[in-house]
C-alpha positions in Angstrom: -53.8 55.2 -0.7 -49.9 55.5 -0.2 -47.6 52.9 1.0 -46.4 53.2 4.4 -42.2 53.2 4.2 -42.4 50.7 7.3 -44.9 48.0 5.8 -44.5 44.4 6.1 -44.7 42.6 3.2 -47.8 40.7 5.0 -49.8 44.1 5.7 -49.4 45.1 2.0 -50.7 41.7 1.0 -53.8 42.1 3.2 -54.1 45.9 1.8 -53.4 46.2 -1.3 -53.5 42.2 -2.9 -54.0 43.0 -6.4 -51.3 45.9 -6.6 -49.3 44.1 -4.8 -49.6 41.2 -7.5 -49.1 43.8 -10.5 -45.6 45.0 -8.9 -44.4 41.7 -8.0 -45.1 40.5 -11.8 -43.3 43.3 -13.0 -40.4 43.3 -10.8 -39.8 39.5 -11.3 -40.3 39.7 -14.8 -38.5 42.4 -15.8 -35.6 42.5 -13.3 -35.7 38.8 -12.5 -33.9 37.9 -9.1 -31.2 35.7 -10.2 -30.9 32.7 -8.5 -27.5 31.8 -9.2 -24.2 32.3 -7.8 -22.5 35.9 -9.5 -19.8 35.4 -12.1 -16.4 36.4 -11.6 -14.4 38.3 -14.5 -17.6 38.5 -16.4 -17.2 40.1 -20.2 -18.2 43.8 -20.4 -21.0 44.1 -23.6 -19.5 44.6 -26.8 -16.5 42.4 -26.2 -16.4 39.7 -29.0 -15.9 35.9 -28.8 -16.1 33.1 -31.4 -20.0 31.9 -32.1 -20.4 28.7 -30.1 -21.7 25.5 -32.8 -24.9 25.8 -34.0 -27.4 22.8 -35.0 -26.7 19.8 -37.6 -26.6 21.4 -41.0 -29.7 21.1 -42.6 -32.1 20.4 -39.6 -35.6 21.0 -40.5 -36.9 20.0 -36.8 -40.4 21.7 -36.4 -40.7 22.3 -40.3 -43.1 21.0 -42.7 -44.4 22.4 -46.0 -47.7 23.5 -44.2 -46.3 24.4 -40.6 -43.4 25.7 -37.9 -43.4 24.8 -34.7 -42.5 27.6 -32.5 -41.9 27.0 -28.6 -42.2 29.7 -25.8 -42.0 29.0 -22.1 -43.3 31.7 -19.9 -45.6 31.9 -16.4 -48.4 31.2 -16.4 -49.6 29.4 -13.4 -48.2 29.2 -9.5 -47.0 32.3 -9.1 -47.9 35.9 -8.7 -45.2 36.4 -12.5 -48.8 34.9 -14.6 -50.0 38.3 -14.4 -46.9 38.8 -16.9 -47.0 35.9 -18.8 -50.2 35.4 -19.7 -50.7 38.4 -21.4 -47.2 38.5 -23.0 -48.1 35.0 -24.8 -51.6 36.6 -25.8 -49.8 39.3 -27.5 -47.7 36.5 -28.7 -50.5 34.2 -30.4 -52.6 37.5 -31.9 -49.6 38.3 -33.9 -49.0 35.2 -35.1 -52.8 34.5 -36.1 -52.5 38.1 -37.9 -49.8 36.5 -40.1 -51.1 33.3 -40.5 -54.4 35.3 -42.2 -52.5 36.5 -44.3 -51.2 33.3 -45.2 -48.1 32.5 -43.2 -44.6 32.8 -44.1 -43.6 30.9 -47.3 -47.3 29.4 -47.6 -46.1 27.8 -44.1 -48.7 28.9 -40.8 -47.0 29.1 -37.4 -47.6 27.1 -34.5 -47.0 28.5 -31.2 -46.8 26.0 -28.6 -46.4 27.6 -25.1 -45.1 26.1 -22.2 -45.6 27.0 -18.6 -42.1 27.3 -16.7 -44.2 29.0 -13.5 -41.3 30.7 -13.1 -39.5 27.5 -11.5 -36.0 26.3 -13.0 -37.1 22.8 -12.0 -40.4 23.2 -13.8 -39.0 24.8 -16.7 -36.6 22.1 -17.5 -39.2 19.4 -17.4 -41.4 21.8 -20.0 -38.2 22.9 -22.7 -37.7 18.9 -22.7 -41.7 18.5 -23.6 -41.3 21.4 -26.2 -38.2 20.1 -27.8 -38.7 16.0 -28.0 -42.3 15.3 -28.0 -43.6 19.0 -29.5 -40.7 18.5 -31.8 -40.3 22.6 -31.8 -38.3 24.8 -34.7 -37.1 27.0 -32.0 -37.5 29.0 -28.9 -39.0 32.2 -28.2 -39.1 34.7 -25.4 -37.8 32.6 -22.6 -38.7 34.5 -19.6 -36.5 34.7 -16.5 -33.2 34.1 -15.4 -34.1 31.6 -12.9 -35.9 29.9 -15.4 -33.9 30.4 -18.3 -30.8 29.3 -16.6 -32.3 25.6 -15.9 -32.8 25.2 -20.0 -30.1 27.7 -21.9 -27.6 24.7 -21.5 -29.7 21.9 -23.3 -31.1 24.0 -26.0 -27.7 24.8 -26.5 -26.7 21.0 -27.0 -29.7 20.1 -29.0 -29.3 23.0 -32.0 -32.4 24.6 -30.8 -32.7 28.1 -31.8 -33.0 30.0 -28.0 -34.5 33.3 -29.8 -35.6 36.4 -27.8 -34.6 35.9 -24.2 -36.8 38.1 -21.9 -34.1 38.6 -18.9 -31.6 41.4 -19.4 -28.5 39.7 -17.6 -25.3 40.3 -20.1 -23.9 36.3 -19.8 -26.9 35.0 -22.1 -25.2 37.1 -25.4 -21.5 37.8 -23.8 -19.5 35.5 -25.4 -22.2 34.8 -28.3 -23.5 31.8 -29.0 -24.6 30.5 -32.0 -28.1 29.8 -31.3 -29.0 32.1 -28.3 -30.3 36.0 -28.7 -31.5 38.3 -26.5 -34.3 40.5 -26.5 -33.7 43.4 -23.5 -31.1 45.9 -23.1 -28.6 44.0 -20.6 -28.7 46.0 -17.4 -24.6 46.7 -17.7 -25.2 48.5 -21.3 -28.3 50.4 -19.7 -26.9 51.4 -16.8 -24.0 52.8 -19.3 -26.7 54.8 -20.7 -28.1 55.7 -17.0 -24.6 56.5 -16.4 -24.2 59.2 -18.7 -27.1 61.2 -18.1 -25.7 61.2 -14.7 -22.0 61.9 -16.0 -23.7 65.2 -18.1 -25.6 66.5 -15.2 -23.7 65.7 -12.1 -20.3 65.8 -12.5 -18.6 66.7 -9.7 -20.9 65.9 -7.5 -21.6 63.1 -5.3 -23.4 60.1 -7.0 -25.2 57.3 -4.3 -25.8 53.7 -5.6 -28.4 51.9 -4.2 -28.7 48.4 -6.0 -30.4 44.7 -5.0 -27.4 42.3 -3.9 -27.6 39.9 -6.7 -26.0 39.8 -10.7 -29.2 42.1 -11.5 -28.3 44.8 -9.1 -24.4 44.6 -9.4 -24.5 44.9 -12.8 -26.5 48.1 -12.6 -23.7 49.2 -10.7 -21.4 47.7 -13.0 -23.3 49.9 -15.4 -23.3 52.9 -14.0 -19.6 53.2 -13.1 -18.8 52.4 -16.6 -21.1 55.2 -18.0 -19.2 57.9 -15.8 -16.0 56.5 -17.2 -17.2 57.2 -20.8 -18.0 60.7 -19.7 -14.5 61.3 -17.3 -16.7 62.0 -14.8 -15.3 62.8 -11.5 -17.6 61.5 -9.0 -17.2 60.5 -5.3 -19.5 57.7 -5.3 -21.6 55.9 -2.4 -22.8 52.3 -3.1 -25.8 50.8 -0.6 -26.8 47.1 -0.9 -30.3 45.6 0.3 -31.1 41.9 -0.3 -33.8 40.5 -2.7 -36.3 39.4 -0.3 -36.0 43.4 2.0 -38.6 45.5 0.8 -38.0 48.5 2.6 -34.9 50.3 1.5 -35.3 53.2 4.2 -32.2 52.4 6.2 -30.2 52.9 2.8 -32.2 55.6 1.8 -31.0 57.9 5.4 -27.5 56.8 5.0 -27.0 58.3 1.6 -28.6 61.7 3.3 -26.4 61.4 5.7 -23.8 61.0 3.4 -24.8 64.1 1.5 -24.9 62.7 -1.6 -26.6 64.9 -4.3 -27.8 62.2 -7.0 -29.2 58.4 -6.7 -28.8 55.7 -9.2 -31.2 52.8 -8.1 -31.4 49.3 -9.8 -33.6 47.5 -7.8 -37.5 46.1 -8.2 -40.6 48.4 -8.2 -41.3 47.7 -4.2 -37.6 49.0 -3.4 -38.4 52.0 -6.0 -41.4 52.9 -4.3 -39.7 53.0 -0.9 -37.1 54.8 -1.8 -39.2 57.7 -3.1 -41.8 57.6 -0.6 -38.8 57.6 2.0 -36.6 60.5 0.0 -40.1 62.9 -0.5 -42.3 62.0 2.9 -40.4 60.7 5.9 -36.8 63.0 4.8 -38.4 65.8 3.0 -35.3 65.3 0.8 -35.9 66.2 -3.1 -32.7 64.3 -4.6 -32.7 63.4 -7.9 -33.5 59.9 -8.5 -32.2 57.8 -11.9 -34.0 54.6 -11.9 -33.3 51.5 -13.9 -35.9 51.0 -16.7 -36.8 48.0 -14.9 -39.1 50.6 -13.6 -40.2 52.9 -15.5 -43.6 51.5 -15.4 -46.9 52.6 -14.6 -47.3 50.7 -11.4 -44.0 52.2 -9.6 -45.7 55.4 -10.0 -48.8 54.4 -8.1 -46.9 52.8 -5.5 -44.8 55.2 -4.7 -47.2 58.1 -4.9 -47.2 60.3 -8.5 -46.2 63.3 -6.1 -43.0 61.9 -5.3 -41.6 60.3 -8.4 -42.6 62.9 -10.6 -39.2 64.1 -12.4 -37.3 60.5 -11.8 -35.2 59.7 -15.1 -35.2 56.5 -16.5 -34.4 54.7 -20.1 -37.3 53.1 -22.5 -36.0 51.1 -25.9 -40.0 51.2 -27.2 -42.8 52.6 -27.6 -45.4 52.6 -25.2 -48.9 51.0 -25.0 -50.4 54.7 -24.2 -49.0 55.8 -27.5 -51.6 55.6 -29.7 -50.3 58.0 -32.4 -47.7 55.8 -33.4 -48.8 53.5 -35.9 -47.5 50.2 -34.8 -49.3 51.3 -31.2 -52.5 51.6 -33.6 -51.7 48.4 -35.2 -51.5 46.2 -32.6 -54.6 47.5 -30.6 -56.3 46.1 -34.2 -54.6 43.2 -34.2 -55.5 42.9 -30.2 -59.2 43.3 -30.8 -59.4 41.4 -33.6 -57.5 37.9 -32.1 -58.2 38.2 -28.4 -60.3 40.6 -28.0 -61.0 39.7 -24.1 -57.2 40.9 -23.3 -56.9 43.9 -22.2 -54.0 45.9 -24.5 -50.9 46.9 -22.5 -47.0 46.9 -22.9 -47.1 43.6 -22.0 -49.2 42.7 -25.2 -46.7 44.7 -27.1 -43.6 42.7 -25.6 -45.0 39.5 -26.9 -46.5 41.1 -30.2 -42.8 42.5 -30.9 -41.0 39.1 -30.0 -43.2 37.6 -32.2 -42.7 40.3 -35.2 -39.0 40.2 -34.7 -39.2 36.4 -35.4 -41.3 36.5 -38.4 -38.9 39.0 -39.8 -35.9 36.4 -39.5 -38.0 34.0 -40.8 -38.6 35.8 -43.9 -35.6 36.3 -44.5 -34.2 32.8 -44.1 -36.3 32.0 -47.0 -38.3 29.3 -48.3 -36.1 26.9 -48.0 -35.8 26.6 -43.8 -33.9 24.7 -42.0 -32.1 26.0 -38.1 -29.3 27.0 -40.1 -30.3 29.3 -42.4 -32.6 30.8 -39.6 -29.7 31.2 -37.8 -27.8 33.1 -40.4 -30.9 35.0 -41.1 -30.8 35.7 -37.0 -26.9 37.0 -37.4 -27.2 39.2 -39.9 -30.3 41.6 -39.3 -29.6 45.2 -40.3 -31.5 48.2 -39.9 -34.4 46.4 -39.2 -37.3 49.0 -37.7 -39.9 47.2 -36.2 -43.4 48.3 -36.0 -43.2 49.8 -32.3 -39.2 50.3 -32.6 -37.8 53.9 -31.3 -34.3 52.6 -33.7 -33.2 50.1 -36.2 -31.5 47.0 -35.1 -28.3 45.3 -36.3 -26.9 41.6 -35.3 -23.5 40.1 -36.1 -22.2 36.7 -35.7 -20.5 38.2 -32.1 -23.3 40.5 -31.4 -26.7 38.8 -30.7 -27.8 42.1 -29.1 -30.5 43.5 -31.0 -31.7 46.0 -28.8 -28.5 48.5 -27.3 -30.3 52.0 -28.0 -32.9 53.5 -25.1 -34.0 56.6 -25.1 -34.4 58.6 -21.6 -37.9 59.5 -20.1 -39.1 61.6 -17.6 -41.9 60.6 -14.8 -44.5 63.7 -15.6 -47.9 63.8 -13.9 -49.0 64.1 -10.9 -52.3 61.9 -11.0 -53.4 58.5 -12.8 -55.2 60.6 -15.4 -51.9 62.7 -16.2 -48.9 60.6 -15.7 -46.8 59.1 -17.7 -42.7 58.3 -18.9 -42.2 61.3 -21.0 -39.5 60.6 -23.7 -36.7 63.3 -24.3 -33.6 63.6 -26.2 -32.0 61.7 -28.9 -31.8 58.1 -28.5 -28.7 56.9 -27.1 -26.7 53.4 -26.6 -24.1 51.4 -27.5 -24.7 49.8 -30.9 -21.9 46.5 -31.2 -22.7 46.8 -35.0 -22.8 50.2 -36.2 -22.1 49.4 -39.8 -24.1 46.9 -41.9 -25.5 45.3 -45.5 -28.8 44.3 -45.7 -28.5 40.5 -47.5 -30.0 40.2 -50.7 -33.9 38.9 -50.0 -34.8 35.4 -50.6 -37.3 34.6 -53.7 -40.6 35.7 -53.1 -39.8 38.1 -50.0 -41.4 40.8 -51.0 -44.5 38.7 -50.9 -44.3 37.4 -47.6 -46.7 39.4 -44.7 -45.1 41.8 -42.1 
């Protein structure tokens, strides 16, 4: 059954209830509405600033010779974003208990203590103060949402607390850096870069129309995509069109740019607006534009909403393997590591997110070495290099000024036309803007080699 382009939000609820809760988890989790006002003269990725101050020197908060307390605060109650949460924090909790097995990190066992932010900034305030003064966590993983993130960044800040792995991709958590806060996604203004030069390399000349959701996610798509043409010297007469968070029906937009004759789309916007924009492009304007689509959603479910038909060919950007990818080995791994731990969940790439948060941690834990304190995690944190992780597409590098770890994506292609037969088909060479190109690898703590991966 296809969406209608004219739906009400209420009619889809009483149609389709369950996809409808799929694509709103996805679109809030991975685009994330931002709530707050958007910053003026905002830094462009890759610009550096002095590292903000970090915790006490030797604070061993959350560390004993048996234990580490690790916080997360993620959905998973009150809102349709559980459907993301729940399973992230799964995938989470398996690889931790996989590495615990093996007998933890420096004979210590980790101790993920998750909090439930239900996707509130309110709520999640009230739960980062729980984790960090009665829980008495180490540090912070995989904060997810820039609502939510934005009500506890602040504090975490002025307590030392390590704020590792953010899963919101809105440049102002890592531009200026700060000492203790990394991020986890490509920030929408480097993808869109990326976005932007596909575009650059097979448009130019042509007419390029923007349509993007009103708010610091959607303008910095934009933002994104503009600069990628730039990079390229691409002479483009471009066409921006606006829709507002809570419109889910992008038609209007969709007719303008026809009648605009514009002969590309860039879209940053959430999987409902995707979906109405192809359904409206292919059905209701028999109009077979090409369509570039934030990696927000390249998912499965935008697909099935907006009909495998009519997406097939859309271009978008991917920074990891895929769930459906069981020839890679880290895929293989972590369906083991799945089956084994929590073997109720079922494996998808939300799994994987929380799997690879949790990897990328235990790797900086390693290397901070026996001897842990916030500190020398931090360092650790600031000086990762080359560092391929078990579902990685590229290594990954991190200077004091560049808590980016991820800034490579590689383009895919929607291929399919059914359930059975789609999926995002990666091509090319992987592409981005790595902030630290060159790197050395510090010298490994005693007993590293030792330690489980």
């Amino acid at each position: 059954m296809l969406l209608n382009e004219h739906v009400t939000m209420r009619a889809l609820m009483r149609r389709w209830p369950l996809l409808l809760v799929a694509a709103l988890a996805v679109a809030m989790l991975l685009a994330v509405a931002c709530e707050e006002e958007e910053e003026e003269g905002k830094a462009t990725p890759g610009a550096t600033a002095e590292a903000t101050a970090g915790p006490l020197a030797g604070d061993t908060t959350g560390v004993t010779e048996t234990e580490i307390k690790i916080g997360t605060l993620l959905p998973l109650s009150q809102t349709a974003a559980a459907a993301w949460g729940v399973p992230i924090s799964k995938g989470m909790q398996a690889y931790y208990d996989y590495i615990n097995d093996q007998g933890g990190i420096y004979g210590r066992k980790i101790t993920l203590i998750i909090g439930d932010n239900q996707y509130n900034g309110p709520v999640a305030s009230e739960a980062v103060h729980k984790l960090v003064e009665q829980d008495k966590i180490f540090a912070l993983q995989g904060s997810l949402g820039t609502a939510a993130h934005g009500a506890v960044w602040k504090y975490l800040e002025e307590n030392g607390v390590p704020d590792m792995l953010i899963l919101t991709g809105n440049a102002k958590w890592t531009v200026p850096a700060s000492r203790n806060r990394f991020g986890f996604l490509v920030d929408y203004i480097t993808e869109g870069r990326i976005l932007g030069k596909y575009i650059a390399e097979n448009f130019d000349g042509k007419k390029l129309g923007i349509i993007a959701q009103n708010d610091d996610f959607g303008k910095e798509g934009e933002q994104g995509l503009k600069t990628g043409l730039e990079d390229e010297n691409a002479t483009m007469e471009i066409v921006v069109e606006y829709y507002d968070e809570t419109q889910n029906d992008v038609t209007a937009q969709v007719q303008r740019l026809k009648n605009a004759n514009v002969d590309v789309i860039g879209f940053y916007g959430m999987p409902l607006q995707a979906a109405s924009l192809f359904k409206t492009a292919r059905e209701t304007l028999s109009w077979d534009v090409p369509v570039v689509i934030t990696g927000v959603d390249a998912v499965e479910v935008v697909a099935r909403l907006a009909g495998y038909n009519n997406i097939e060919g859309a271009i978008s950007v991917v920074f990891g393997h895929q769930a459906f990818e069981t020839d890679i080995p880290g895929v293989a791994k972590h369906r083991e590591i799945m089956a084994k731990y929590a073997p109720e969940v079922t494996v998808d790439n939300l799994t994987l997110v929380g799997a690879s948060i949790s990897e990328a941690m235990v790797n900086v834990l390693r290397q901070a070495g026996p001897d842990l304190t916030r500190e020398s995690f931090l360092d650790s944190a600031e000086s990762v290099c080359k560092f391929v992780c078990s579902t990685c597409i590229v290594p990954t590098n991190t200077s004091p000024t560049d808590h980016r770890p991820t800034e490579v994506e590689v383009y895919v292609k929607a291929t399919g036309t059914t359930a059975e037969t789609f999926k995002w088909e990666p091509f090319g060479e992987p592409f981005g803007f790595e902030s630290t190109e060159e790197c050395v690898a510090p010298t490994p703590p005693p007993g590293y080699e030792q330690q489980p991966e």
